[in-house]
Structures are given as structure tokens and as C-alpha cells.
N, C-alpha and C positions, 0 to 999 in steps of 0.2 A: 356510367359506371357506378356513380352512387344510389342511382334504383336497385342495381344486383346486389349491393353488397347491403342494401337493406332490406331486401328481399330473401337473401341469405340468413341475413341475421333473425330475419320472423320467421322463417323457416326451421332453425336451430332451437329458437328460445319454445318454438312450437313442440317440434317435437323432445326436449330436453320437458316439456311441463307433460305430456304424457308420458312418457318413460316415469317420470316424479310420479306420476299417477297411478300407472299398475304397479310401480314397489309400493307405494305406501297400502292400494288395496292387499298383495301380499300379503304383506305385513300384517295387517289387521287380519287377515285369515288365519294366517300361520298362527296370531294368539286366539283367535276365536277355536281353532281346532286342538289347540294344544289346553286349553277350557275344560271343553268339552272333553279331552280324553281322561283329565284329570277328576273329572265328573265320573265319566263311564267306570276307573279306577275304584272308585270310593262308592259305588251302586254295587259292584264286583263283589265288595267287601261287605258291605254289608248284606249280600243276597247270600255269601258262603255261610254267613253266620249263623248256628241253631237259631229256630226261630220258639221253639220250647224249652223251656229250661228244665234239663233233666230234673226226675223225680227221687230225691234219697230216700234210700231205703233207712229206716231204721235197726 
């Protein structure tokens, strides 16, 4: 009985350290993509802006 129940037990802390594993990669996605969009935003802005600064007339 106490092989199952340790058997059990490495079976849980097994699968509880991968579960740990793909949220933390998640995780790291979710800020690497939210990065990057924040990047894309501010490329956006600066690509709408004249790129020549008009000429006054006098």
C-alpha cells in the first residue's frame, strides 16, 4: 500500500511541475507578445508621421 501511495504521490508532484511549466511558458508569451505589440504600436506612429517637413511659404 505504501508503493501506491508513493507512486501516487510522484505521479501528482509530476504532473503538478508540468502543468507549473506551461503556465509559466504562457506567461512569458503572453509578455513577449504583448512587447512586441507595444513595439508594432509605436513603428504605426511613427510610420503615419510626415516624413518631410512641409515648406512655408513666405
Amino acid at each position: 500500500m505504501q508503493n501506491a501511495v508513493n507512486m501516487l504521490m510522484l505521479v501528482c508532484a509530476t504532473l503538478a511541475s508540468l502543468a507549473f511549466g506551461v503556465l509559466a511558458a504562457y506567461g512569458v508569451c503572453r509578455a513577449a507578445f504583448a512587447a512586441f505589440q507595444m513595439h508594432a504600436v509605436q513603428v504605426a506612429a511613427d510610420r503615419a508621421k510626415p516624413s518631410i517637413a512641409p515648406v512655408s511659404q513666405p
